[in-house]
N, C-alpha and C positions, 0 to 999 in steps of 0.2 A: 876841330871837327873835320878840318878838310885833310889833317895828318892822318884821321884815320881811315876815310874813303881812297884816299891813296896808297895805305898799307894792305885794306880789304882787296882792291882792285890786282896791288900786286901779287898779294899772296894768289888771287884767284889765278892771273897766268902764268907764276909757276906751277899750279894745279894743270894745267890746261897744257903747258908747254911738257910736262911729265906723264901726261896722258897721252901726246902725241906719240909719244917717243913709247911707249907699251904697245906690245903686239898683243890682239883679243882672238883668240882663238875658239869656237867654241860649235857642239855641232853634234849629231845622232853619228852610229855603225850600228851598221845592219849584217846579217846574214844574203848573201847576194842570190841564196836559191829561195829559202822560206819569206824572205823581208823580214824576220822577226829582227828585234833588237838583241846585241848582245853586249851580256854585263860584262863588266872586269877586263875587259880587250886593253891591252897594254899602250903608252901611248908616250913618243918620245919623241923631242927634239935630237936631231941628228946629230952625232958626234957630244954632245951635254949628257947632263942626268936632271935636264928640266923636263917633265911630263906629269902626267896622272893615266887614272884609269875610267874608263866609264862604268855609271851607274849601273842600276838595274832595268832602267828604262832607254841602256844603249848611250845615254847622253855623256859630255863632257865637255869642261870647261877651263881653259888656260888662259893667265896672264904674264905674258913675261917682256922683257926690256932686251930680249935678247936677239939677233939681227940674223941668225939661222933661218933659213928659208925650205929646206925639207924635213915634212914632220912623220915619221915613222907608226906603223900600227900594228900589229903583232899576237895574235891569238891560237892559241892551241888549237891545232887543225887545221888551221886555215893560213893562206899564201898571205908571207908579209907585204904590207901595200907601203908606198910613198908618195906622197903629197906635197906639190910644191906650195909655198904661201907667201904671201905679202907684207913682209916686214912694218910694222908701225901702223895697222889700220886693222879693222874688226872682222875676219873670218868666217866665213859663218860654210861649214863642209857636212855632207850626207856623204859617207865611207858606205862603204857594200863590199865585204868582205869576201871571198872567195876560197870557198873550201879546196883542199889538195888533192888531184890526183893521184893515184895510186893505180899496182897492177896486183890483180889478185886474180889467181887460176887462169893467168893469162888472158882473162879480160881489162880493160881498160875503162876506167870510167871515171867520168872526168864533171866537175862540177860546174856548175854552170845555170843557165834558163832553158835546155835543150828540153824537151818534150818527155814527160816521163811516160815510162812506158813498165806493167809487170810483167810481162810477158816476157822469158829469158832473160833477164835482170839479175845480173847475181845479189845483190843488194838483195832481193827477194827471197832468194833461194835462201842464202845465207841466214837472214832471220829467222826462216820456216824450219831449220836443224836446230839454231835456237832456241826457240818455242815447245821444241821437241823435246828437249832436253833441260826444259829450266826446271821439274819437279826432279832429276836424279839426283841432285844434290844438296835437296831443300833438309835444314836442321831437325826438320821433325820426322823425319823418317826414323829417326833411331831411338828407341824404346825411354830415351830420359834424354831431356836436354834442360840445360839452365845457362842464366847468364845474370849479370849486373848490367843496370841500368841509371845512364845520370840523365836529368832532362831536365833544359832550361827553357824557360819561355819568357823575350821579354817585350813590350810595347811601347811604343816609342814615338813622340811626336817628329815627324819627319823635317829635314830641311830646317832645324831650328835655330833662328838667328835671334839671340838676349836682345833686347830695348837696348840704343846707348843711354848712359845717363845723364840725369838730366845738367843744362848748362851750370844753373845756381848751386850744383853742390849735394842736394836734396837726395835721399837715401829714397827710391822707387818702393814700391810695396811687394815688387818680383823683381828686385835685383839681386838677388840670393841665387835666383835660375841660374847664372851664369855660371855657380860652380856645380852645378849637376849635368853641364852639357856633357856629349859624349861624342865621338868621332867616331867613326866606322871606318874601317880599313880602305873604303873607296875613296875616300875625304867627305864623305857627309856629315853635317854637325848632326845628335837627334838629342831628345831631353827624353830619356827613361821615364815612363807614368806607370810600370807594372812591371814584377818582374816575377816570377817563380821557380822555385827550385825543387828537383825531385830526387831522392836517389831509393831505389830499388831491388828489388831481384826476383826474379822469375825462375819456375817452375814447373816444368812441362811432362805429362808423362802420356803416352802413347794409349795403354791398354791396362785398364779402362780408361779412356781420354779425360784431359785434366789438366787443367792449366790456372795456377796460382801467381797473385803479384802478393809479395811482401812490401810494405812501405816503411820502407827503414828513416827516412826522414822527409818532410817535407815545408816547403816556409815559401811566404806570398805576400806582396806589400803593393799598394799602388790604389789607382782611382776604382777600381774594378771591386774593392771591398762593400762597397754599396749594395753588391749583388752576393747572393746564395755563394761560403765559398763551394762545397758539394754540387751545387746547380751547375755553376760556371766551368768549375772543372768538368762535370761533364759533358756539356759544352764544348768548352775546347778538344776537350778530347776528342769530341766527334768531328769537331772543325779541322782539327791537325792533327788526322788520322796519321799512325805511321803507316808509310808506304810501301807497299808488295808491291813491287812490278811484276812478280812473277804470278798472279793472279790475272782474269782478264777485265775486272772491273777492278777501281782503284778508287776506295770512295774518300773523299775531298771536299771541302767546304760544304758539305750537307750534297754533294752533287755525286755523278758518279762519271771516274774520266776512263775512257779508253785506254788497259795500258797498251806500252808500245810491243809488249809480250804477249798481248792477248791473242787466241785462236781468229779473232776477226781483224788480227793487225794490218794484215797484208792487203785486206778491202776496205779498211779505213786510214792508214799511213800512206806517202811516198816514202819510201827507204833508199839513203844514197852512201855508200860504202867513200868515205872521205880521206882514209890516213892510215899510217901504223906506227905504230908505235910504243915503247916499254913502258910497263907498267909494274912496280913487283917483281924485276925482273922477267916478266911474261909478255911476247911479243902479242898487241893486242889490237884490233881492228877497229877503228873510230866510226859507229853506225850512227847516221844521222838521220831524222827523221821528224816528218809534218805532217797533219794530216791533208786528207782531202779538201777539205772544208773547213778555213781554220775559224769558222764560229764555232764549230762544235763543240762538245767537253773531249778534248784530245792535248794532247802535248807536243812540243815541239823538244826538240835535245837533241842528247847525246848518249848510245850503250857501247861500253868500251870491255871488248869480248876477246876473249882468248883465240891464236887462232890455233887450233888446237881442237881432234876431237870431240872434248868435254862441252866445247861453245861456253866456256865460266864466263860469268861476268863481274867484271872484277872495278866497274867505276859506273855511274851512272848520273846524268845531269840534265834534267827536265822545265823546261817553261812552259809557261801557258801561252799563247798565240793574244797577241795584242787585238784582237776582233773579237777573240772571245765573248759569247754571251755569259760574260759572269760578272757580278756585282763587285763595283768597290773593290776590286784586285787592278789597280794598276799595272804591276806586276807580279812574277813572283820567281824564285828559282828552287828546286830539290837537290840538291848532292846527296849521295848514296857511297860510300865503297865498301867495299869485300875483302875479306880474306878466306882462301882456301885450307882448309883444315886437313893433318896427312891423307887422311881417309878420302880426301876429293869434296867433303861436305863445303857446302858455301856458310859462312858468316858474316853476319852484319857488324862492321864497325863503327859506323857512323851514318846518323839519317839527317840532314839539316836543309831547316827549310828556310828560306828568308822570303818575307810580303810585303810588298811597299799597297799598303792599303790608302786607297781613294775615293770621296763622296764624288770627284768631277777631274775631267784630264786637267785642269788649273789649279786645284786645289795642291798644297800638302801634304796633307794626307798623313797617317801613323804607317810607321815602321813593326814590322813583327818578325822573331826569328824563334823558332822551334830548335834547337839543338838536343840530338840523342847521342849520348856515348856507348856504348856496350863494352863489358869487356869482363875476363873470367869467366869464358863460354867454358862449357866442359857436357858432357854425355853419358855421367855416371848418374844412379840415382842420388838425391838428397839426403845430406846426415841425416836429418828427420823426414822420414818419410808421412809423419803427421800430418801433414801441410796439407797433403790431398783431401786430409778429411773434415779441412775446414768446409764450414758452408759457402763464405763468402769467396767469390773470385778474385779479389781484393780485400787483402787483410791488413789495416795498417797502425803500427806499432804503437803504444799508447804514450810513448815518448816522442811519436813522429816530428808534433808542431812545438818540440820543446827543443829541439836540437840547439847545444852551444854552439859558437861560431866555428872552435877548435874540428867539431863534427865534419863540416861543411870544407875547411880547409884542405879534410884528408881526403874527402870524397869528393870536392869537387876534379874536373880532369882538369889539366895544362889548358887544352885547347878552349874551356870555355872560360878563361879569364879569368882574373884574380880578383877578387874581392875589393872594391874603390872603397875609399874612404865616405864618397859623399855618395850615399847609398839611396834608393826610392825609398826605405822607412824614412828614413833621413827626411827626403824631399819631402814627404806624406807631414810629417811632424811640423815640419816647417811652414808648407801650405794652410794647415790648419792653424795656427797663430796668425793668418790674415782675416779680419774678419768676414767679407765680404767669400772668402771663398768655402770657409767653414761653415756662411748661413747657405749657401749656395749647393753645396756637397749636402746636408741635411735635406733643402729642398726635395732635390735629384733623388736623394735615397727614400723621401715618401712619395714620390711620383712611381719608382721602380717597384717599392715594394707594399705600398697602399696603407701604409700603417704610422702612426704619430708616436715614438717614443715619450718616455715620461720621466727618460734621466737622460741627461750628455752623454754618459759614457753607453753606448750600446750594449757593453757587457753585463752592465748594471740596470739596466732597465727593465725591471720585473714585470711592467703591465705594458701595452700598448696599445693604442687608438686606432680603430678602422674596423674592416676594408674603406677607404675616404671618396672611393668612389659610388659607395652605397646610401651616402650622410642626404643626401637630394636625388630624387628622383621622380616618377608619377606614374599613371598611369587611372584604365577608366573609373575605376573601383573606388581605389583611394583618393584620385584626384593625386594633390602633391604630397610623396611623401617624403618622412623626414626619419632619418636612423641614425644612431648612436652604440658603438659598441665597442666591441676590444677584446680580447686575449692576453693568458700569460705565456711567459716566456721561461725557457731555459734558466734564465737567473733568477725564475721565482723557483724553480723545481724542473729536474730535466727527467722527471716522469709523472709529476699531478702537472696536468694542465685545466686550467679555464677558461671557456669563452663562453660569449652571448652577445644579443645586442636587444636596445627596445627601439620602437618602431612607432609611428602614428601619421594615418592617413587625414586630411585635414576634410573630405567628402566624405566617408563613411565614418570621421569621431571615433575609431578602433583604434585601439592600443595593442601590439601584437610584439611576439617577444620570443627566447628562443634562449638557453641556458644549457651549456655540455659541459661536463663533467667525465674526463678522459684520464686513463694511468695506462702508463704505459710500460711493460714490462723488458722494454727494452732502452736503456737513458739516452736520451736524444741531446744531438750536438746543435741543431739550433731551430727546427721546429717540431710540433707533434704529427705532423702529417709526411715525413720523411722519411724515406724508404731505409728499413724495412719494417712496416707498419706491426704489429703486435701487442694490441688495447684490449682493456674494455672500456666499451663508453655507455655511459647514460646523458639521454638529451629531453627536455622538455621544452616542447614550441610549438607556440599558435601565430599562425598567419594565414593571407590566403594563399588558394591552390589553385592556380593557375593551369584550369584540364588543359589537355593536347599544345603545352608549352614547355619546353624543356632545354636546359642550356649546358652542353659538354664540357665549357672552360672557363665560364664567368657565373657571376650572380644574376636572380633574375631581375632584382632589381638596381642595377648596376645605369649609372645614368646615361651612360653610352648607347642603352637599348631601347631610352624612353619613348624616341620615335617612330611609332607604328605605322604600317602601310592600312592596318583600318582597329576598331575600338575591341581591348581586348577585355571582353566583357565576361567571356566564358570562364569563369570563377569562382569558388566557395571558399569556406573557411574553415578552417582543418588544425584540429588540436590535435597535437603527435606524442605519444610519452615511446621512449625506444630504450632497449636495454642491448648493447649489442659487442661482439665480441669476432673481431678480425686478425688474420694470421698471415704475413706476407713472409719467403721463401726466398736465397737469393738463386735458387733454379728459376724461378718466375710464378712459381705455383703459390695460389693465396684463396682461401678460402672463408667464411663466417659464419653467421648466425645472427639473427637480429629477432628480440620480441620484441613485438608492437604492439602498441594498445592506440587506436587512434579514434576522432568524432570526426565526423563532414559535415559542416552545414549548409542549410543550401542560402542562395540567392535571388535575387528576383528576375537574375540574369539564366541562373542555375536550379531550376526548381526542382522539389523531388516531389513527384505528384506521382502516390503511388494509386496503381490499379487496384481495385476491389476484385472481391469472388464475383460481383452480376457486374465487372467494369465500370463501377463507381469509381470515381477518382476523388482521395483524400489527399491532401497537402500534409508533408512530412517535413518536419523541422529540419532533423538531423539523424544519422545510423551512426550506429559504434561497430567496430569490429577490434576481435583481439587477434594475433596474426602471428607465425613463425615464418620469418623466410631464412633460405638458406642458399649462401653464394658460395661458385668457385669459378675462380678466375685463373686462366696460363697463360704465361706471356713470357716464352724464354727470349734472352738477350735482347730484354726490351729496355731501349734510351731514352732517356725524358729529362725537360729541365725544370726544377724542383721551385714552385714557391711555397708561401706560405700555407694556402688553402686546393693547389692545383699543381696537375701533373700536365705538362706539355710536348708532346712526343716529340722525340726526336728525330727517331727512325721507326720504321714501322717493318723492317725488313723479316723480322718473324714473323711466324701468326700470334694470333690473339684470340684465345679462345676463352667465352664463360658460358655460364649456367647458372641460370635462378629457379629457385621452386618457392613460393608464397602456400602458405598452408593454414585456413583458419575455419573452425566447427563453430556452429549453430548452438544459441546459448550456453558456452565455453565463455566464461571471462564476460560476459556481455555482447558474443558475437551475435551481428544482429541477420548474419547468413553462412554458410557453409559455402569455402570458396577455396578454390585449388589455381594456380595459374605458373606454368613452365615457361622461360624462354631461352631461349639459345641463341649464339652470337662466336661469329668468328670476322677476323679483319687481317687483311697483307695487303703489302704494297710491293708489287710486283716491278723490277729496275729490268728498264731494255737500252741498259749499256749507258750512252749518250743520248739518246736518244728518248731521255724523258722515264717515266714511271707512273703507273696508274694503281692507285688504292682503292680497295673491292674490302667493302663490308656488308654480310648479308648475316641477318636476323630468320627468324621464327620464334613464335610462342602462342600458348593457347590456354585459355580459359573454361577450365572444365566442369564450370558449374551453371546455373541457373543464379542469376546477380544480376543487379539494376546498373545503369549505366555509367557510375564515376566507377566503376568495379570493372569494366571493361577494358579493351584494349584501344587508347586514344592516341590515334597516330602523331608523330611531334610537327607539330605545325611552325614553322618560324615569319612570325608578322612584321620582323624588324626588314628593314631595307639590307642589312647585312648577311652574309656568306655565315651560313653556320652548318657545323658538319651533321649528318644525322638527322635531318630535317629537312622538307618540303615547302621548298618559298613559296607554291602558287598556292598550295593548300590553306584554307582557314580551318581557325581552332574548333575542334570535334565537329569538324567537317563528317568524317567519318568514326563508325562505332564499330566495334568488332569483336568476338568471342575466339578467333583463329586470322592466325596473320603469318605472311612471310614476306620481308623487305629485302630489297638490295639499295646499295650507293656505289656509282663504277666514278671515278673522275681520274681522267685522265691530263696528267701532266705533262707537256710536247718537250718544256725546255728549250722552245725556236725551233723544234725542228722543221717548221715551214716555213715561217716568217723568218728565217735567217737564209733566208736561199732566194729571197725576193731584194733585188738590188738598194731601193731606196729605202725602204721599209727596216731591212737590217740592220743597220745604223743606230735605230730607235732599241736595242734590243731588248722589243717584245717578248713573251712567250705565252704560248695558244696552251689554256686549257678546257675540255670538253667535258662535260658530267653528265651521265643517267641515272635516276633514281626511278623508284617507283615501288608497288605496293599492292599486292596480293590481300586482300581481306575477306574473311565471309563471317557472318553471321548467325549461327543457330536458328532453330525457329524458337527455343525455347526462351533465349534472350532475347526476341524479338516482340516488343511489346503492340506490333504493327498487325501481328498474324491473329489478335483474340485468344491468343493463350497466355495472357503475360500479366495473371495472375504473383503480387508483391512484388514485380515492376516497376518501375517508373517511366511515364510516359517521356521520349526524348525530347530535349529542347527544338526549339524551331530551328530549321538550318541543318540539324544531324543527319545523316542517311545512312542505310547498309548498302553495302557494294553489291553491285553484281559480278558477274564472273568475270569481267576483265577486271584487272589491276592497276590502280589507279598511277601514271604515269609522266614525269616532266623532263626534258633536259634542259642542259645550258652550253650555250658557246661563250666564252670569252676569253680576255686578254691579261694577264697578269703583268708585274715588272712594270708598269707604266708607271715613268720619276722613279723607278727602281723600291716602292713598297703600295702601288696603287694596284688594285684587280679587277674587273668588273666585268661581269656578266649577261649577256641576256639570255632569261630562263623563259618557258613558258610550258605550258599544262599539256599533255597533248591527249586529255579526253576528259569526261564528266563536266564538259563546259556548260550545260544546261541549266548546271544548278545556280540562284541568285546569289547574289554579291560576294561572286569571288574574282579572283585578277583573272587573267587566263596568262598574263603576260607581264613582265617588266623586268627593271635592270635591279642588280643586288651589287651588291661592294662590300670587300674587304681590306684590310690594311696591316701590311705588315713586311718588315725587310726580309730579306733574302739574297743568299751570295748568287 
């Protein structure tokens, strides 16, 4: 025993005496005008080939035994520095780099902390001729352009260091990880969890405007399978937009950043003329630039511009400012280059993005790299000029997700790497033979997509269980209720679908139920509700009908809602039989048709107590009405992430424009009134640069007939404590009643633009959002059972009122981004406060992330 505290003891100070003797080297480089960090800066022991490079967050790290005492730092653009250091003990250095002087038109400008100033600044001038000049040589100028496109994306657990194993011998249950690690050129280890591949070709034509993507192959492995692939992609796509600098908005992670080309560059940049240098053979001028305010959405980099005339730009390298108000991007970097074409036209050769993605500055965080290749640009029309007359603006081949590997070999380019042996299907295959991650991944996939498969294999699973957030709920009516239901799937048939569910409330003893019966004459890849829609459906369902309550993205009876700010009593019970028939466009044009045949009954909450000829009042069970409505909806180049049962917008940057007309006659089918009712709806989200964006939807519609009041216009009330769009938190349910209406919703998004210009405050990075709503209503007299003419009326419940000529009105202040997916609000009424038991006032909340 004491042989081997004296071997432990030894061996520990050789450990100890071999650690003295190692130099630690380790430490941030900065930019010494912006402070930002910068990656890849070269880093070497003097006179050796001992060095690295630093990250993406500036950082680096060195161990060596070697007894050199000046350490070298070296970055393009910027003045080589030297650093003496302390041989045999731990370093720890902040570098601040120093951009190069240069003379250009005989000024001299020199890098530095000196006071910027635009005023006579060539640096300014110089980019104002570029700006001028960045559409004379944009590709689409010329009556046909096309090109090939390779894009890879892949996701990566960052920093990732294998478990060692264990002492005893024992085979780990993720010791397998170790052959999936990957290295990145800067020496980071990362472990691949997603990877995709795309290859393409584009097709652009001028007059009439036109632009085609062919999808010649495509393939996608990794954890991200749990979700929509269609949704996800487009998603990312909007996430890892490709990027114009030559535009003045640059939209990026759902945000919109200043570029450094924009017409408003020169009042939101510092611009510092840095270097010169060949590029292409073309003497070219290293424009450096930050913005004013680096919380903003703006960029910090590099434009490496011809100097020359044409002002081309022929290399381009962008970062986000480390203060940035944006989520979860620790960092990130753009490289962009060019080539010029004989004609002087610019081409893209390459767009590549890399993002070191972070929940907290200590965490890890994932790795992301967007890689684009282009190449066989050319300006002639297409062999097949057909293309144009596809509908779709993505058309992709029916071989795309079948490509053999030999495919991928020719297509893929040099620069995005070679094909590894121990590949993410690979990793995916292997994960899933552990049990614990297999039941685990299953979980995850029914929290994301709300549904209980009924085979292992997803492909194979013809039926499924859910929505699972609808199984428990309550409310005042039913007391608790309980649901059960399901849908088929694509492997039972990718154009008969079925769902339903039944229902029972344990307080009103009702059984309520709900059966659709949809074909779709378009064969769906993996739900029936996926763009682009083209059914007919038949549904039969009874439930209740929840007046003046309506929900844009979820169920109503969804258990996340069941918490009410008061009892939501205002209620009947509504048998619906619906025969209907819908057409979606991938212009954005979609239009329908729906017969309805439906019953209301009333409540003791909802009574129909209809008016007599001498104002006798009878109590009415229920009306039937048979109905025609007719929809059409526009929404060009509208984005949205797809699930099973909902659309979630993405971008709102078009408008959105519909139109309804309901149409039904008096003993027709059983109609128990002759009733006409229009409304109209448009919605845009207006983007002011960095500086946030505000979404404006306003409504009209009107009821042109003489009808008792579920038949009316019942403004949407929302009683939950939660943010819901298209609805009035102070308002209670049929609050108000209406035969003619006109609504607005303005809410403005700041994106910090205030709270980031407040010293302590910023730090937290908040973002101020404002909203006004409100609501224009009147009444008839002839629907007005108040006035003694309201003969086959029904008197309104207690609590109902018609408006008088102001419009009934609320805003909200609050704060969003708080813990980076909290928001909350304070709303309050700002009139009709007289009426009984409504709020005038309180806080609402939402939940959800955001970059």
């Amino acid at each position: 025993m004491g042989k081997k505290y004296i071997c432990c003891i030894f061996f520990m100070l050789i450990a100890w005496v071999a650690n003295g003797q190692n130099t630690i080297i380790k430490g941030v480089v900065n930019d010494s005008i912006t402070g930002e960090a910068l990656p890849y800066v070269s880093i070497l022991l003097k006179g050796t080939t001992i060095g690295s490079t630093t990250d993406l967050d500036g950082q680096f790290s060195i161990s060596t035994s070697s007894k050199v005492r000046i350490l070298q730092f070296s970055y393009l653009g910027y003045a080589e520095k030297e650093i003496r250091i302390t041989p045999g003990r731990t370093n720890n250095l902040k570098i601040e780099l120093a951009p190069s002087s240069i003379t250009l038109s005989e000024v001299v400008v020199k890098g530095g902390k000196d006071k910027y100033k635009k005023k006579d600044n060539p640096a300014v001038a110089f980019v104002k001729n570029a700006i001028e000049r960045r559409e004379s040589n944009d590709p689409r100028n010329h009556d046909y352009f096309r090109y090939d496109q390779y894009e890879k994306m892949v996701f990566a657990m960052n920093d990732f260091q294998p478990k060692p194993k264990k002492p005893d011998g024992k085979v780990g249950r993720f010791d397998f990880l170790v052959d999936f690690v990957d290295t990145l050129e800067i020496g980071t280890t990362v472990l691949p969890v997603s990877e995709r591949e795309k290859v393409s070709s584009v097709y652009f034509r001028k007059n009439p405007k036109s632009e085609k993507r062919l999808v010649k192959g495509a393939k996608s492995a990794g954890i991200d399978e749990i979700f929509s692939r269609d949704g996800i992609q487009q998603f990312l796509d909007e996430v890892f937009r490709e990027v114009n600098i030559f535009q003045n908005d640059i939209p990026l992670f759902l945000n919109r950043f200043v570029s450094p080309l924009s017409t408003m560059g020169p009042n939101f940049y510092k611009y510092y003329l840095l270097d010169t240098l060949e590029i292409n053979n073309q003497k070219c001028v290293d424009l450096g630039f930050v913005p004013f305010n680096s919380e903003t959405f703006g960029f910090t980099g590099h434009l490496y511009i011809t100097l020359d005339s044409t002002y081309f730009v022929q290399r381009v390298k962008l970062n986000v400012p480390k203060k940035i108000n944006l989520n979860f991007v620790g960092g990130m970097t753009i490289e962009q280059t060019f080539d010029r074409a004989e004609d002087g036209t610019r081409i893209i050769t390459k767009d590549d993005i890399n993002v070191d993605f972070k929940l907290s500055q200590k965490s890890k965080g994932m790795y992301a790299r967007r890689l684009n290749i282009y190449s066989n640009q050319a300006f002639s029309p297409p062999e097949d000029a057909s293309i144009f007359q596809e509908s779709a603006p993505v058309i992709t081949d029916k071989e795309a997700f079948r490509r053999p590997e030999d495919f991928w070999e020719v297509n893929r380019p040099e620069e995005a790497g070679k094909r590894k042996q121990h590949t993410v299907e690979a990793l995916m295959a292997k994960l899933r033979s552990v049990p614990i991650f297999y039941i685990t991944e299953k979980v995850v996939s029914i929290l994301v997509s709300g549904y209980i498969a009924t085979n292992k294999d997803p492909m194979k699973s013809k039926f499924e269980f859910g929505p699972m957030n609808t199984a428990i709920s309550g409310n005042a009516i039913e007391g608790a209720r309980f649901r059960v239901g399901g849908t088929t799937t694509t492997a039972f048939s990718k154009n008969l679908f079925l769902d339903g569910y039944v229902a029972y409330g344990t307080k009103d003893e009702k059984v309520k139920y709900d059966a659709i019966v949809e074909y779709s004459f378009n064969e769906k890849k993996e739900y029936r509700k996926e763009f682009p829609v083209h059914s007919i459906r038949a549904e039969y369902k009874y439930d209740i009908n929840q007046l003046g309550q309506q929900y844009m993205y979820t169920n109503q009876d969804n258990i996340f809602l069941a918490w009410k700010r008061q009892r939501d009593t205002r209620a009947t019970y509504l048998r619906n039989a619906e025969l209907t028939y819908y057409s979606e466009h991938y212009n954005g044009l979609a239009y329908g048709a729906v017969f309805r045949n439906k019953k209301e009954y009333a409540t003791e909450y909802s009574a129909f107590d209809r008016i007599g000829p001498d104002n006798q009042i009878t109590p009415v069970k229920s009306y039937s009405m048979t109905e025609m409505e007719f929809k059409f909806r526009y929404a060009p180049n509208e984005k949205f992430y797809q699930t099973r049962n909902y659309r979630y917008p993405i971008t709102l940057d078009a408008p959105v424009f519909t139109v309804s007309h309901v149409t039904a006659l008096k003993g027709v089918l059983g109609s128990s009134y002759t009733y006409n009712r229009t409304d109209v709806g448009i919605q845009k989200r207006f983007w002011f640069s960095a500086f946030g964006y505000v979404d404006i939807i306003g409504k009209a519609g009107k009821v042109w007939d003489k009808v008792p009041y579920p038949l009316l216009i019942i403004p949407n009330a929302n009683l939950s404590y939660t943010v819901q769009p298209e609805s009035y938190t102070c308002m209670n349910a049929m609050e108000f009643l209406n035969d003619e209406y006109a609504s607005w919703d303005v809410t403005y998004f700041m994106n910090g633009a205030l709270l980031n210009r407040l010293p302590l405050v910023k730090k937290l990075k908040w973002r101020e959002v404002f909203s006004f709503r409100g609501l224009y209503g009147h009444l008839s007299e002839k629907n007005n059972p108040a006035n003694g003419g309201g003969e086959g009326l029904y008197l309104f419940p207690a609590g109902s009122y018609a408006m008088s000529s102001t419009p009934y009105m609320e805003v909200g202040v609050g704060v969003e981004n708080i813990f980076k997916f909290l928001r909350l609000d304070y709303v309050w009424r700002l009139n009709y406060k007289d009426h009984p038991g409504i709020q005038t006032r309180g806080v609402r909340f939402s939940m959800h992330l955001t970059f």
